[in-house]
N, C-alpha and C positions, 0 to 999 in steps of 0.2 A: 768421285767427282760429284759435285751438290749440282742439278738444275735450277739455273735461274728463273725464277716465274714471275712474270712481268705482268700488271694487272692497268690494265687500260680504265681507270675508274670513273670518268664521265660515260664512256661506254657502256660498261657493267651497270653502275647503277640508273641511267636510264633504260635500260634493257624491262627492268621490273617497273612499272604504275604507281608506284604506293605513295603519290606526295615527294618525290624526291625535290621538284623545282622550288618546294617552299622555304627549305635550306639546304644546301648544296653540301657543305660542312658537316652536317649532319647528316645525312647521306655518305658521304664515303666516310665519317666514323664509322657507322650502321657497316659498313663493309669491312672495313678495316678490320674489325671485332671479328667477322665472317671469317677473312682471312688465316686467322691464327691456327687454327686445325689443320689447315693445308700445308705446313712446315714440317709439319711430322709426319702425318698423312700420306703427304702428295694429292693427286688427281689423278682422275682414272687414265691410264699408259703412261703414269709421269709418276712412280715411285716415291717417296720421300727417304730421305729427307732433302727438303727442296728452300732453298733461298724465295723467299717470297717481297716484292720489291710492287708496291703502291703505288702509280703515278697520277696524280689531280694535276689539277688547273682550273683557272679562275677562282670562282669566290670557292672553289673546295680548297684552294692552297691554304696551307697553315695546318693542320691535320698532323697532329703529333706520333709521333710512332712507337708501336707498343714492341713488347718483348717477339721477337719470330716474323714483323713487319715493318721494314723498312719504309717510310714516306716518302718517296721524292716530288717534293711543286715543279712544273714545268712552269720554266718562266716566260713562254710563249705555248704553244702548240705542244699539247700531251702527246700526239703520234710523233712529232719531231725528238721526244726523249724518248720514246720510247724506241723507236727505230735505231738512236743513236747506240741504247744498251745493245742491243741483240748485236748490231756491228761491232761494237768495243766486245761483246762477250763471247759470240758465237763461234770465236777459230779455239776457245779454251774450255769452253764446257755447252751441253747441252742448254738453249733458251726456249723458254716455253712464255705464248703473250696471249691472255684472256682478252679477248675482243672479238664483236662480230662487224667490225668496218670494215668494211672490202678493202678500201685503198691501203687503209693499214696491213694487213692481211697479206697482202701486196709488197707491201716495202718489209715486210717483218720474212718473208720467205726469201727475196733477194737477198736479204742480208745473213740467212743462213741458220734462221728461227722457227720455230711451227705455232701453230696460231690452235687453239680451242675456242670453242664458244663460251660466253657469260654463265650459261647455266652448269656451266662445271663448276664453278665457283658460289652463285649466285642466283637464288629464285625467290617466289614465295617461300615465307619463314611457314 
């Protein structure tokens, strides 16, 4: 059974300082790319091989998806997709959702998911 890993990417990427607000798009590229390791890899207590599944909004939507990473754009609120996978997902495989929002955090646990922080995924290069 593959772990789904759900990557909160407004989140993530403002977690790190570096000019992210100058282009948003370019930013979750920059992540996206990061990403790709993490399919075979896994995350530290989260084995691979792991489905890895991208979520933007606003001006990062559009963000093409590469080979091992899924892009989903939320057409409103990134925590409202993303919450909605772990419920669609969590009664058939392990969900795992990189975020440090509380409230997300929050809705990602009722709905039967575990939450890590950003810098599992994501820090200074």
């Amino acid at each position: 059974m593959v772990t789904l890993l759900i990557v909160d990417g407004a989140n993530v990427v403002g977690s790190v300082p570096d000019g992210w607000w100058r282009d948003r798009r370019a930013a979750a590229e920059r992540l996206r790319d990061r990403l790709v390791r993490y399919a075979a890899d896994g995350v530290p207590g989260h084995p691979g091989p792991l489905e890895v599944v991208l979520v933007v909004e606003g001006a990062a939507r559009g963000v093409t998806p590469v080979p091992d990473v899924r892009v989903a754009d939320a057409p409103g609120s990134g925590d409202d997709l993303i919450a909605g996978l772990v419920a669609d997902e969590s009664a058939r495989r392990p969900c795992v959702v990189v975020t440090a929002d509380r409230g997300l955090r929050d809705r990602v646990t009722r709905a039967g998911g575990v939450c890590v922080g950003p810098r599992t995924v994501y820090g200074p290069a």
